[in-house]
BAKE-990519 format. One record per residue (C-alpha): x, z, y; residue in one letter. Coordinates in pm, 1 decimal, padded with zeros to 6 digits. Layout:
# BAKE-990519
> X;Z;Y;a;
...
END
This chain:
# BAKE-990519
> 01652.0;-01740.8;-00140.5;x;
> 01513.3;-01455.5;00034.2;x;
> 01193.7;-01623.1;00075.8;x;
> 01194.6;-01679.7;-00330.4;x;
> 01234.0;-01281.1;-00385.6;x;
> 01054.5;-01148.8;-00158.8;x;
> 00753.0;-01381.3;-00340.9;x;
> 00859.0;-01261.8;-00676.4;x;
> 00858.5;-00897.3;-00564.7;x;
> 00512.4;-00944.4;-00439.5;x;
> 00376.0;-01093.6;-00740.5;x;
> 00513.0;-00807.6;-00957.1;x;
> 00338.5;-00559.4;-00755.2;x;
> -00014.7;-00763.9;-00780.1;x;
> 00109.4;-00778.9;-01086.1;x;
> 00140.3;-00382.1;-01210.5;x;
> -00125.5;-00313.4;-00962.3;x;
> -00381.6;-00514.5;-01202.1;x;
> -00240.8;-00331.7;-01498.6;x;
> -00269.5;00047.9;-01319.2;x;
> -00622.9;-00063.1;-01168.3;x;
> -00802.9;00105.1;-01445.5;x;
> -00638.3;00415.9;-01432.4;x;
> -00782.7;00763.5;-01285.4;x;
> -00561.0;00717.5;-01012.5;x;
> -00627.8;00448.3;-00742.2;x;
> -00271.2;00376.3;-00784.9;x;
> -00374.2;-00005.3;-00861.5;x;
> -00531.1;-00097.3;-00542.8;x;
> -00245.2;00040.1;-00365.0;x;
> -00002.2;-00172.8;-00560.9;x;
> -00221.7;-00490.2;-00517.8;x;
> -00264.1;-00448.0;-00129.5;x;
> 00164.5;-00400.8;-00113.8;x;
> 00231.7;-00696.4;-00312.5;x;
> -00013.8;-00893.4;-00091.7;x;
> 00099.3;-00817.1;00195.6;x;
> 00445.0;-00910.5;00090.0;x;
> 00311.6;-01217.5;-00007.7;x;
> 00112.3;-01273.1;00314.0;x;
> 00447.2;-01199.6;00479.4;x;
> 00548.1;-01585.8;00381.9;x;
> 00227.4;-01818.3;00296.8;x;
> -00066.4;-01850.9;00502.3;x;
> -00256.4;-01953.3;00197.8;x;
> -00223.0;-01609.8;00076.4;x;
> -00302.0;-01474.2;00430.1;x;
> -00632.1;-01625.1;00445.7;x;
> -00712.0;-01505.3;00129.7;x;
> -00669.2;-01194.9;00196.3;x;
> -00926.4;-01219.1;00450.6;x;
> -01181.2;-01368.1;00210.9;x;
> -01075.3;-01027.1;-00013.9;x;
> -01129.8;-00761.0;00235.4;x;
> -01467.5;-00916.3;00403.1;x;
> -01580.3;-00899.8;00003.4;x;
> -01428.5;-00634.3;-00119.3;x;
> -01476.7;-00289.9;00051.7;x;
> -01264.3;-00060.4;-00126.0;x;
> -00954.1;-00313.4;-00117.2;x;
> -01064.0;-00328.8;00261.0;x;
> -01055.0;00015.3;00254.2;x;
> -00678.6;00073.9;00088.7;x;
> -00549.7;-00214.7;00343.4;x;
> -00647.6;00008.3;00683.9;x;
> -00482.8;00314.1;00518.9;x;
> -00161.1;00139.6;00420.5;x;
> -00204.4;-00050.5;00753.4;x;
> -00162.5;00321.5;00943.3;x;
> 00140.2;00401.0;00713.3;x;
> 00370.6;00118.9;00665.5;x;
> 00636.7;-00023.1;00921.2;x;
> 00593.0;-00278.9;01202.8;x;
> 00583.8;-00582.4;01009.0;x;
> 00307.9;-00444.2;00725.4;x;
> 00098.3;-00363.0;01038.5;x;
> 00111.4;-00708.6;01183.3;x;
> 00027.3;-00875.0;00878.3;x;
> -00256.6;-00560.6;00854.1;x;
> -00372.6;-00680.5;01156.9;x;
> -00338.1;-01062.9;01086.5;x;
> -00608.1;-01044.7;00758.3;x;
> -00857.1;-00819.2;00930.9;x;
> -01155.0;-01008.9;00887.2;x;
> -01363.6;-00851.7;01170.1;x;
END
């Protein structure tokens, strides 16, 4: 069950972070990166995605390493986990 939220709460937050992405403020990326790393928290499907993502994608790359400095032990693991170099 808490497997099944914890999914849904990341896909809302992909979710709104698509929607805010072309706003003035870079609020979207942020969102994105959170709910992916929630997700990443559960599937490795998603985990090795991300990888794909950030080796592609500099600015998402980018927004990961500065959340990766801010957010609690797991976040940082799961930082650490998708790094792609």
């Amino acid at each position: 069950m808490i497997r099944l939220l914890s999914d849904l709460l990341g896909l809302v937050l992909v979710g709104l972070g698509i929607l805010t992405l072309p706003t003035p403020i870079p609020i979207g990326l942020v969102l994105i990166a959170l709910g992916a790393l929630i997700l990443a928290a559960n599937e490795e499907v998603v985990r090795k995605e991300i990888r794909t993502a950030r080796a592609t994608h500099k600015p998402f790359d980018t927004a990961m390493r500065t959340l990766g400095k801010t957010l609690p032990g797991i976040f940082k693991e799961i930082v650490k986990k998708t790094d792609p170099s």
